[in-house]
C-alpha positions in Angstrom: -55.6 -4.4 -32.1 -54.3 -7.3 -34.0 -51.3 -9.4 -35.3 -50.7 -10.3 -38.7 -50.0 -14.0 -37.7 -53.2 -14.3 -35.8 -55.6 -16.8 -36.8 -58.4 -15.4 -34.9 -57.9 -11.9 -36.3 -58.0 -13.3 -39.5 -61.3 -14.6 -39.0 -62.8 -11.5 -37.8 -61.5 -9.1 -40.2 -64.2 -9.7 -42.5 -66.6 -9.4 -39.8 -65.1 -6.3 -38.4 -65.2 -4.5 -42.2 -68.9 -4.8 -42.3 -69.3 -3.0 -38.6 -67.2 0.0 -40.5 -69.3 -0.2 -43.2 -72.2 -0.4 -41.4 -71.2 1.9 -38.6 -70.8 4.8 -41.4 -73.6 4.2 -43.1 -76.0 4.6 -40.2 -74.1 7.9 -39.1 -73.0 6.8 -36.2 -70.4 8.9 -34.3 -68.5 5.9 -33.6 -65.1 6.0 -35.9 -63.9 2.1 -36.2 -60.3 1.4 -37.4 -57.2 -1.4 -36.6 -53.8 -1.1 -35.3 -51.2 -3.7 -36.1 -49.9 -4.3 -32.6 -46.9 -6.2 -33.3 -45.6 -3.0 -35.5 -46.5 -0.6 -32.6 -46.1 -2.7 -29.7 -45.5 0.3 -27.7 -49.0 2.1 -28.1 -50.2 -1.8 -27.7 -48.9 -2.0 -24.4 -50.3 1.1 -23.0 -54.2 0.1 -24.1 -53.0 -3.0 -22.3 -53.6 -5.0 -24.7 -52.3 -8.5 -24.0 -54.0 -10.9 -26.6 -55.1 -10.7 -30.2 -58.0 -9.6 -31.4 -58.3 -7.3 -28.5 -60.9 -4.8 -29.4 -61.9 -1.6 -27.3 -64.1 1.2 -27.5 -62.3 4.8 -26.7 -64.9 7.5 -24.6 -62.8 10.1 -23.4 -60.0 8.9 -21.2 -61.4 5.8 -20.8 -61.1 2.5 -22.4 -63.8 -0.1 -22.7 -63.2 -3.6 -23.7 -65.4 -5.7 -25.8 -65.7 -9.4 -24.2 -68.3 -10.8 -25.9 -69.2 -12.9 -29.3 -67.5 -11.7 -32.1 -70.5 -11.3 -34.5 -71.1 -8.6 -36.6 -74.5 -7.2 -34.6 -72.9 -8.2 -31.4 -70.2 -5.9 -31.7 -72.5 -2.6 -33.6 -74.8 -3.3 -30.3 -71.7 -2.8 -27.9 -70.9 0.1 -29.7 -73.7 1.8 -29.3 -74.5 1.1 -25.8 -71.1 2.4 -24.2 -71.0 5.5 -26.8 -74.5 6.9 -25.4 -75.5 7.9 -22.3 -74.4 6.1 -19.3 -77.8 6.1 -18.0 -80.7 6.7 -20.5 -83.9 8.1 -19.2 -87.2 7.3 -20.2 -89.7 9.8 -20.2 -92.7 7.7 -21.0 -95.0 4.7 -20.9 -94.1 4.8 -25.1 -90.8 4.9 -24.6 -90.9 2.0 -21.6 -92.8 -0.2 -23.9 -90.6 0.5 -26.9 -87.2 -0.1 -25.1 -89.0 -3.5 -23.3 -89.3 -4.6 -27.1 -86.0 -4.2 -28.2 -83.7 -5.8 -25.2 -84.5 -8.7 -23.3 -82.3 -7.6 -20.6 -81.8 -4.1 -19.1 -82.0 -2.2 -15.7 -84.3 0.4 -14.7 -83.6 2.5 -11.4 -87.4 4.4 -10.4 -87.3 7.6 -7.5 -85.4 10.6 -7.5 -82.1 11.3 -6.1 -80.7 8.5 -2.9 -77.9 6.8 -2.3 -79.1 3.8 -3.8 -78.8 6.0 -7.1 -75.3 6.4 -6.2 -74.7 3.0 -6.1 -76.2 2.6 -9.1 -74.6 4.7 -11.0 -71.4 3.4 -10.0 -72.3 0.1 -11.4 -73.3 1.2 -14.4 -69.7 2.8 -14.7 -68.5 -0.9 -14.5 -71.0 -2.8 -16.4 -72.3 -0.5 -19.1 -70.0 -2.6 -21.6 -72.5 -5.9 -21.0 -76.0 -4.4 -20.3 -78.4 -1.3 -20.6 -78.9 1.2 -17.7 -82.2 2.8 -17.7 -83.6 5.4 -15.0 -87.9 6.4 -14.9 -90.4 7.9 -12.4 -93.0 5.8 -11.0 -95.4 7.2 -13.4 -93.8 5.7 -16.1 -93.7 2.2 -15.0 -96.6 -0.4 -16.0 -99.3 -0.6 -14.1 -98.6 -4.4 -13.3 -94.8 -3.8 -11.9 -95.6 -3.2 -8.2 -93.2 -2.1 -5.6 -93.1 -2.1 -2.0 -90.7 0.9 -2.0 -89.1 3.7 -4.0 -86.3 4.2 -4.8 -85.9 0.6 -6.0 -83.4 -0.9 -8.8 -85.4 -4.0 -11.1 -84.3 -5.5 -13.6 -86.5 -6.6 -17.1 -85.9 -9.8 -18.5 -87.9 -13.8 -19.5 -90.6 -11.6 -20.1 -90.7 -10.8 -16.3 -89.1 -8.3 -13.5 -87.4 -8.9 -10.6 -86.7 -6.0 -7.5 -83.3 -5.7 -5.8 -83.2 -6.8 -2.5 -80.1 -4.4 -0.7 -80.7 -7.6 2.3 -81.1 -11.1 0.3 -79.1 -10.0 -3.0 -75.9 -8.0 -1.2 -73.7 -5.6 -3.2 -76.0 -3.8 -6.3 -72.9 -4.6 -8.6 -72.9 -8.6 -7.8 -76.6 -8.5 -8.1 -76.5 -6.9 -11.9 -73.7 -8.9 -13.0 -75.2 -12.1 -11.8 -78.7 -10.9 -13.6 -77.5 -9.8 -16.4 -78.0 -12.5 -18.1 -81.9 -14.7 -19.3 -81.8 -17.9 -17.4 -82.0 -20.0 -20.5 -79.1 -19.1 -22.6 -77.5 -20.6 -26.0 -74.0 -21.3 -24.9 -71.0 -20.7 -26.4 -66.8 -20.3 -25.5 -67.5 -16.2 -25.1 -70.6 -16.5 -22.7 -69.1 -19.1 -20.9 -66.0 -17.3 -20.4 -68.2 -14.2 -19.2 -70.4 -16.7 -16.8 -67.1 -17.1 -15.1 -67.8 -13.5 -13.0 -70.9 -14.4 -11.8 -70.0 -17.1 -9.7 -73.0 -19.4 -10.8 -72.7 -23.3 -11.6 -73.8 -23.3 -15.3 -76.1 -26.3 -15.9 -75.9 -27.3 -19.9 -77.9 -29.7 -22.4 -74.8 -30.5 -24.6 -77.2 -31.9 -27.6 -76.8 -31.8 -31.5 -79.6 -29.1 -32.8 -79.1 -31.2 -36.5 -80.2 -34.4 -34.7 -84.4 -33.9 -34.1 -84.9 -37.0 -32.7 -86.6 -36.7 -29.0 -83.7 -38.1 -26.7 -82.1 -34.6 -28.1 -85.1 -32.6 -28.1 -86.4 -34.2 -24.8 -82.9 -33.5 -22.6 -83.1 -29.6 -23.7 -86.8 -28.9 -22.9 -86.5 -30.3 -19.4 -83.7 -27.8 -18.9 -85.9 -25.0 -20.2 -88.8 -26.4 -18.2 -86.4 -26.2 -14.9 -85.1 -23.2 -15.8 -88.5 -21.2 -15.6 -90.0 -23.0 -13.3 -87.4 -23.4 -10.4 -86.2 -20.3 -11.2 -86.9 -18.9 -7.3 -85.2 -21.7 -5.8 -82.0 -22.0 -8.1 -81.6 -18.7 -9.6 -78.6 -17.4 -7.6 -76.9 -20.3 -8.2 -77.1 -21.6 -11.3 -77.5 -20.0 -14.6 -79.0 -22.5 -17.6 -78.8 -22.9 -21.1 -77.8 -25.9 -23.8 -74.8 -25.5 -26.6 -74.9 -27.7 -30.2 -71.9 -30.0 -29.7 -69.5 -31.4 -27.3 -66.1 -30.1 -29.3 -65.5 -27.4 -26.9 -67.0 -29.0 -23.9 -64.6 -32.0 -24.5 -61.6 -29.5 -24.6 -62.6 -27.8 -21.6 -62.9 -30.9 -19.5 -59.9 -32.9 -21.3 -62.6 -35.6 -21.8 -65.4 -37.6 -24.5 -68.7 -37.0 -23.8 -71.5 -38.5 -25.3 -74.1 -36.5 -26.9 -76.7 -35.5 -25.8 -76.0 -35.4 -22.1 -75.8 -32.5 -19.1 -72.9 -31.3 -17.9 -72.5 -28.8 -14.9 -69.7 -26.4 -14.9 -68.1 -23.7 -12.2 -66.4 -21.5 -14.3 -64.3 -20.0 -12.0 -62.1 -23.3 -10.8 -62.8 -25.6 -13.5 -64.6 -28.1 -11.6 -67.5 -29.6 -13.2 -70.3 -32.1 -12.6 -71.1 -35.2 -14.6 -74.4 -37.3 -14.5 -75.2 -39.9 -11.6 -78.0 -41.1 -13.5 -80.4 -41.5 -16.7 -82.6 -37.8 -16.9 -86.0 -38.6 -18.0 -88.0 -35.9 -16.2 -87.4 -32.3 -14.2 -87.4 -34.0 -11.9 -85.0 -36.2 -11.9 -82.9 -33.0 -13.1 -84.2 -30.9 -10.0 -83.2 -34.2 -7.9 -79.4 -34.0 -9.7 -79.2 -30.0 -9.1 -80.3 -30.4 -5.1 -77.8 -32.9 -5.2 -75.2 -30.9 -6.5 -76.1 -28.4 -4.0 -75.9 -30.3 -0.7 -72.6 -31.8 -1.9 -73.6 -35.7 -2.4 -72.2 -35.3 -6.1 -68.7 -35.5 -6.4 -66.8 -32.8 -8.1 -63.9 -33.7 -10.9 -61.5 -31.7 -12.7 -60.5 -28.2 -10.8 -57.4 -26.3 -10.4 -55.2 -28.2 -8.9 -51.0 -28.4 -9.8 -51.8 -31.7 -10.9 -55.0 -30.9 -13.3 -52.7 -28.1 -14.5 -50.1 -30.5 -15.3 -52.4 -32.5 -17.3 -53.7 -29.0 -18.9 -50.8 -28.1 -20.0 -49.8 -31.8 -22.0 -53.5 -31.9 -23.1 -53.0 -28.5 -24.6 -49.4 -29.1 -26.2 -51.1 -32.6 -27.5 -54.1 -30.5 -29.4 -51.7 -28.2 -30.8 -49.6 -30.8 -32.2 -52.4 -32.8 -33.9 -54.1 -29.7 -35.0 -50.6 -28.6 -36.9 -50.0 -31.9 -38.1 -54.0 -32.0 -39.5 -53.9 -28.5 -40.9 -50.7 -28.7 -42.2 -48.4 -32.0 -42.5 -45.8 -30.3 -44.1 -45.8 -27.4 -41.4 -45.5 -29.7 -38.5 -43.4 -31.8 -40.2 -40.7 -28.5 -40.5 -41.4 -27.4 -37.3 -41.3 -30.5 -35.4 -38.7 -32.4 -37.5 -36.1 -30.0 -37.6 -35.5 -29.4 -33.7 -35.4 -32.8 -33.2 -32.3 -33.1 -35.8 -30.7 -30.4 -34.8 -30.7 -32.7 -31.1 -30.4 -35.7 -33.1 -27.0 -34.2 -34.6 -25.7 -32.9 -31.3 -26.3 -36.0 -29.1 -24.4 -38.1 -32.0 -21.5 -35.5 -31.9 -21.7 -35.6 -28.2 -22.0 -39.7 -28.0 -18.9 -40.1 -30.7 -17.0 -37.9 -28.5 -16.9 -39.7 -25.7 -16.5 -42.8 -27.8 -13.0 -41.2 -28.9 -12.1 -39.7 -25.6 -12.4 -43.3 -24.0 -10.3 -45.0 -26.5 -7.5 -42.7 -26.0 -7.8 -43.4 -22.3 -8.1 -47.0 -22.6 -5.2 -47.1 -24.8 -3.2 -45.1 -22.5 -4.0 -47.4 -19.7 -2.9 -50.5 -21.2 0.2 -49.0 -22.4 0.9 -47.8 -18.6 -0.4 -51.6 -17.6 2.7 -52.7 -20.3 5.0 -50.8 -18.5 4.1 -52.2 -15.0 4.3 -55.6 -16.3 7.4 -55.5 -17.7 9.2 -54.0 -14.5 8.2 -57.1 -12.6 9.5 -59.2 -15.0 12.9 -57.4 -14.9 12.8 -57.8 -11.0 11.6 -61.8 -11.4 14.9 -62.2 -14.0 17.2 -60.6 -10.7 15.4 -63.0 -8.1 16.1 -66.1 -10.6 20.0 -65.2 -10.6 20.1 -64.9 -6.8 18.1 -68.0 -6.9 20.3 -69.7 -9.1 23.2 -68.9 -6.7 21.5 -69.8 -4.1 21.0 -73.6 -5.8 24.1 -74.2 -6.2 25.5 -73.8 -2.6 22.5 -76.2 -1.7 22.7 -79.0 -3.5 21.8 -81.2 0.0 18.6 -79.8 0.7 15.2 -81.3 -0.8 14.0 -80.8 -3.9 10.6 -79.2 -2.9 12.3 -76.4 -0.7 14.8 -75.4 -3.8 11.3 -75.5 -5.6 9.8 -72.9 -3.6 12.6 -71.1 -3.3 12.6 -70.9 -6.8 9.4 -69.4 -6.7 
């Protein structure tokens, strides 16, 4: 679903041609087509659709949406995953091997029917749009994957496996949606936007990958190196990776960093962690993470009404210079003719007034006129009763007939 004023749908069209193109030509039963939604805003509304691109895969009665980078294989690989089988068996070690080489992440539920299969099924209803659902007998699995119980729910990924655990992990749903992800990622808006459900701090090199020289190179292995190695102790609670560039960081935490540095981010209420000092080892980045953890690092940023405030100018400030740098002309129109159309009315309004208090003031000083001349017409009567009243008192002093007078 798209708009035809949509800048980001403009950049994906291209993109989303080729997954036609190449959607066809492999014979898959997917169909992949576009809807304007502006010109059928009704249809729009009932897929929900609330933002541009939104793109969706239809099974049925049900409607999957597609979160994730908008890249050519990113999108085939989505749309093969939620067209299949919900949950795909694997009848062999061949088959086990073959599907270990071609995902780095995906689930595997081993034993026969329970209620933990249930449960799993249930979450692969949800989650099937993000990850691969797999289900084997204990036969099937390698010979170096040992478990202390079937049925059991593991999951395949860093070249590793890792068993749910119904008592240390919780809910099987929060458990695969927290996993589903390699603990070192390349970062991006999309992942980090998807992050957001897990409920993990996201520790991040923010590095150039142009710039070899070994403060960059340096900063990004010790997140790798903490990121394999601590994995047991920080795993449920922080998920790492580095990105190339600070543009989007600096938007996200209306600041300038430097690069390279490390940044730590909760996704769900904006708050983020800066450094408290120079990294030069793991561990002095496993001494910044425990610190992060027992709460001796100060958070900044959040959700408050006040960082919302500031979101909100910081956002109407970006879009303004990135009109005016895109197109001078445009912002110039778009911004310059409101503000003479105000211009205009606040001069009407202003001359206005200026008329509406001449006409008063000239109406008071003609009523002032009027006043003035009555008590002149009542001092010309007290000066004839005063002159009467001189000359049948010639005797008395001068400065009594004076004030008399007055």
């Amino acid at each position: 679903f798209y708009a035809p004023w949509c800048g980001h749908c403009k950049k994906l069209e291209p993109i989303w041609n080729e997954v036609g193109r190449e959607m066809k030509s492999i014979g898959s039963p997917v169909k992949v087509g576009k809807m304007d939604a502006t010109s059928y805003s009704s249809i729009a509304s009932e897929f929900g659709v609330r933002g541009y691109p939104t793109i969706k895969l239809l099974k049925g009665d049900l409607a999957y949406n597609y979160r994730g980078p908008r890249t050519k294989d990113d999108i085939i690989e989505f749309a093969h995953r939620v067209s299949g089988a919900l949950i795909r068996p694997l009848p062999s070690q061949q088959m086990f091997e073959h599907v270990q080489k071609r995902h780095r992440v995906f689930f595997v539920y081993i034993g026969g029917e329970s209620p933990l299969k249930e449960k799993y099924i249930d979450a692969a209803s949800e989650l099937i749009v993000y990850t691969y659902f797999f289900s084997a007998s204990e036969e099937v699995v390698p010979e170096y994957v040992t478990l202390k119980e079937v049925p059991a729910v593991l999951v395949f990924k860093d070249e590793a496996y890792f068993v749910y655990d119904e008592y240390e992990d919780g809910d099987l749903s929060s458990w695969i949606n927290r996993e589903r992800f390699q603990n070192y990622l390349t970062m991006d808006g999309f992942l980090l936007y998807e992050l957001g459900d897990t409920g993990k701090l996201v520790a991040i090199a923010v590095i150039d990958e142009k710039n070899t020289s070994n403060e960059h190179t340096r900063l990004k292995s010790i997140i790798q190196e903490v990121a394999r190695d601590y994995r047991d102790q920080f795993h449920r609670d922080f998920q790492f990776g580095h990105m190339d560039g600070n543009d989007y960081i600096n938007t996200l935490l209306m600041d300038e960093l430097k690069v390279p540095t490390v940044v730590v981010l909760n996704t769900s209420n904006q708050q983020y962690f800066l450094l408290d000092r120079q990294i030069n080892s793991v561990e002095d980045m496993v001494h910044f993470i425990s610190s992060i953890l027992d709460g001796t690092v100060e958070a900044q940023g959040g959700d408050s009404i006040l960082q919302r405030l500031k979101r909100i100018i910081f956002d109407a400030k970006s879009t303004i210079v990135s009109i005016f740098r895109s197109s001078p002309l445009m912002g110039c129109f778009l911004f310059g003719l409101p503000l003479g159309v105000i211009s205009i009315m606040c001069y009407g309004i202003y001359t206005a007034d200026a008329d509406g208090g001449y006409i008063e003031e000239r109406y008071e000083v003609s009523k002032s006129e009027l006043e003035s001349q009555e008590p002149t017409e009542e001092s010309k009567e007290q000066e004839a009763s005063g002159g009467a009243a001189l000359g049948s008192t010639e005797q008395e002093p001068k400065d009594v007939l004076e004030k008399k007078k007055d």
